[in-house]
N, C-alpha and C positions, 0 to 999 in steps of 0.2 A: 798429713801424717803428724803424729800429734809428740811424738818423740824422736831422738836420735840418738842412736844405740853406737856409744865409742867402745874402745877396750875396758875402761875401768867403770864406766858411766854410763847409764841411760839417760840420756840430759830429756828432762819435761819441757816441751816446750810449745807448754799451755801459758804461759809467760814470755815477750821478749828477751832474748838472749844478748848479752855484753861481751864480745870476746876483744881483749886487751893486748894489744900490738906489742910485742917486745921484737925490735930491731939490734942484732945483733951485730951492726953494722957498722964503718965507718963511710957509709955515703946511703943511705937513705934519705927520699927526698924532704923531711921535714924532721926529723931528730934522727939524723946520722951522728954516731959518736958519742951521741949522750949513753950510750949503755953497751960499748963496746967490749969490754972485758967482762968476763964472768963474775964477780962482786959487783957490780955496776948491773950488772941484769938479774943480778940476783935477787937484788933491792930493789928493782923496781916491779918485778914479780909480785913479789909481797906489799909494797905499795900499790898496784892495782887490784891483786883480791883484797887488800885492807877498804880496797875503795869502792869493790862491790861486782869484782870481774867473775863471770860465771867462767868464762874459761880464759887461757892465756895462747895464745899462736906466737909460736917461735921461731925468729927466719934470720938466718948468718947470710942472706944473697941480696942484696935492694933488687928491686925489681920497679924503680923508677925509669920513666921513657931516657933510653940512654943508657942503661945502665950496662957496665961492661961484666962480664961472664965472672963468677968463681970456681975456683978448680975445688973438685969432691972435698981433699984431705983440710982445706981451709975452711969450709964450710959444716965440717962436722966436728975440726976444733973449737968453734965457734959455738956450735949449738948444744951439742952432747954435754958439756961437765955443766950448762943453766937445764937442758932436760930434765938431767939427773939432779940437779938440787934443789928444782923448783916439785916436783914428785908429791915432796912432803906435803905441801901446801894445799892441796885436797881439794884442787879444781882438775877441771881434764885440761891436758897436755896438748895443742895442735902444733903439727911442725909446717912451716911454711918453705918451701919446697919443689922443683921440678924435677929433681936427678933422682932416679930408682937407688941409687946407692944411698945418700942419704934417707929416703924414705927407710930401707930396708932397717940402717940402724937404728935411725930413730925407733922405729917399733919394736928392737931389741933390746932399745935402752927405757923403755914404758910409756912412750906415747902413745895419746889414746885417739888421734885425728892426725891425718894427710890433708893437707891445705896444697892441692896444687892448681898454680894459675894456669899450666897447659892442660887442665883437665886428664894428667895419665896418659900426655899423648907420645914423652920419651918411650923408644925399646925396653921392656923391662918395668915401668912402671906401673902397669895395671898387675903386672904378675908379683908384685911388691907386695899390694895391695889385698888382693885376693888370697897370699899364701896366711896372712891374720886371718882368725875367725871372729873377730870380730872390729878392729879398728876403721874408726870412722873416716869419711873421707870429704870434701868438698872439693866440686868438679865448678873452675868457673873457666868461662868463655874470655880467650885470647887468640888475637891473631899474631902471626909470625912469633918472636920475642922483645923484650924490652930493649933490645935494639933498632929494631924495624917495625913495632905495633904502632906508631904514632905515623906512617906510611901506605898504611892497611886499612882506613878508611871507607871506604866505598861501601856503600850495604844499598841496596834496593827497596829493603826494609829491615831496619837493623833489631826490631824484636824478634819477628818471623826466622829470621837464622841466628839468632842467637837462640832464639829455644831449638833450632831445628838442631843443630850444633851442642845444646846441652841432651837433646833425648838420645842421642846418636851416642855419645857417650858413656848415660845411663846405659843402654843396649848393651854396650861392649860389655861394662861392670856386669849386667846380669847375668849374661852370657859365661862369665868368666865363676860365677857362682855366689858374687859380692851382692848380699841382700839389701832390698830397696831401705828399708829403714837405717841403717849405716849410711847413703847417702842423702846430700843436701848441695845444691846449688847455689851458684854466685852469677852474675850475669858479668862480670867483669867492668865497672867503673872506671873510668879512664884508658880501659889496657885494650888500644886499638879504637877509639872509636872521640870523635867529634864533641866539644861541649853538648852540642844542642841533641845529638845522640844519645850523650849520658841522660839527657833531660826526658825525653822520649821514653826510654827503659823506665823511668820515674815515673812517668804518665799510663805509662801502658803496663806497667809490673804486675798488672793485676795475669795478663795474661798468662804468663810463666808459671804461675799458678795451677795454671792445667796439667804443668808434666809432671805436679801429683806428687814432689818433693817439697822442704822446707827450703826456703831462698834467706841465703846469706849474703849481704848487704855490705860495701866498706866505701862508704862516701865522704871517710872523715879527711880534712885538711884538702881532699882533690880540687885539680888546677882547675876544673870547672866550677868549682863555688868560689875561685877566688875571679874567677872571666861575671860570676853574676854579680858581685861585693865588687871588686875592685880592689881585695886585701890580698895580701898577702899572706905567705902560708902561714905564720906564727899570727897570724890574726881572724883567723877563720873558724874560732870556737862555736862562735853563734851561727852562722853556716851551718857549719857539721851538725850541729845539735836540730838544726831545723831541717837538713837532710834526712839523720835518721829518722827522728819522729814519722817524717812524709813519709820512708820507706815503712818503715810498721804500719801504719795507717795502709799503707798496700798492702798488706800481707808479710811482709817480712819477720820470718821468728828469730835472725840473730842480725846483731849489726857490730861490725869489725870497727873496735874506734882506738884513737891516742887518748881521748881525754875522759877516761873511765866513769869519774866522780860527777861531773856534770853530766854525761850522757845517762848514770844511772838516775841520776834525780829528776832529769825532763820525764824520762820511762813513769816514775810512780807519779809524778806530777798527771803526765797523760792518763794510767791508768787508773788514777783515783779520778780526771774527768768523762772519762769512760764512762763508769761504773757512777755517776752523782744523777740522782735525778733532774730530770730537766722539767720545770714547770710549763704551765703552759702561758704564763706571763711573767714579768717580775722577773728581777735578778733569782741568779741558781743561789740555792741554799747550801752551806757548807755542815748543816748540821749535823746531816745523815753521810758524810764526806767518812774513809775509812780512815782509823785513826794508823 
């Protein structure tokens, strides 16, 4: 699918996609607190599309392994007044999200994307979903919650029911009348599953490809590039940057990142080596390189 059709936006994505992390948070697992108040997230909104963010995903809940529960009314203090003033800035809007109450607002206060890690699987949140005609969504694969998903391990073959678990989903949504180009998939990165797990889904991404959606990607700062490096989380830029790349080179049309600016400049870096001819001896020429 060569698009994806949010409320305000038909995002093209005949190009890699940047969607830019804003935590609303005071305990997220790698910049909790840095953008906790609404001026604080306001500003960093506008310094990530300054920096080249196609879209921005916005989440008052961490959803780090451990992460204890927010009640509805804190979570939509939190999101709603950066919603609504980041609007202006003329990217689409994703709210990051599991509770059908907040989804509901959010789409009443003009978000153009549902980002939920249990795939719509709370009471009430596929009918959230469904009641927009057109608000986009991403369905990724999680077991239990971020309380108990680092517990849930076990897979037999952890791509084969992570896609089987993303179609079964898809199903619901169609069912429910939510057309396929509104949705896109996430195989879920860390949430529930093993370093060498997340590595696997890396290797074999290409498969997921079959259920005929765009897969959306978020490997930036995960505890498995810091178990490959040996860095810790404030030092995993180069990681992250070499994770996404690998995920597009699979297929991936959007990649979930913290570090906007250099995730966008690897992207035209790649896709001007893409697109450079390749001779059939001799160093590649930069002549015919796109300006």
């Amino acid at each position: 699918m060569s698009h994806w059709q949010t409320t305000r936006f038909r995002i093209d994505l005949a190009r890699p996609r940047v969607m830019g992390i804003v935590n609303v948070t005071p305990d997220s697992f790698s910049d909790g607190g840095a953008h906790a108040d609404t001026p604080s997230a306001l500003a960093h909104c506008e310094r990530l599309v300054a920096e080249g963010a196609d879209i921005l995903d916005i989440g008052g809940e961490s959803t780090r392994p451990g992460a204890p529960p927010v009640g509805v009314e804190q979570e939509l203090a939190r999101v709603l007044p950066v919603i609504e003033g980041a609007r202006a800035l003329g990217v689409p809007l994703s709210i990051d999200t599991l509770k059908p109450e907040v989804m509901r607002a959010a789409i009443a206060a003009g978000v153009d994307i549902v980002n939920d890690v249990q795939a719509l699987r709370l009471p009430g949140a596929v009918e959230a979903v469904a009641a927009s005609p057109s608000v986009g969504v991403c369905l990724m694969h999680m077991r239990g919650d971020p309380r108990t998903m680092q517990q849930q391990t076990q897979y037999d073959d952890v791509v084969a029911e992570v896609a089987a678990f993303l179609r079964e989903r898809v199903g619901v949504l169609a069912a429910a009348g939510v057309a396929a180009d509104r949705i896109t998939l996430d195989p879920g990165i860390g949430f529930g599953k093993t370093p060498e797990q997340n590595l696997t889904l890396l290797r074999r991404q290409h498969e997921l490809l079959a259920l005929g959606h765009p897969l959306l990607l978020g490997w930036s700062r995960k505890s498995t590039l810091g178990v490959l490096t040996g860095r810790p989380v404030g030092e995993r830029l180069p990681a992250s940057l070499a994770a996404a790349l690998a995920a597009v080179a699979r297929g991936a049309r959007v990649v979930r990142v913290h570090d906007v600016a250099a995730t966008v400049d690897a992207l035209k870096v790649w896709d001007a080596a893409a697109l450079l001819p390749v001779p059939e001896s001799g160093p590649i020429s930069l002549a015919n390189a796109p300006r």
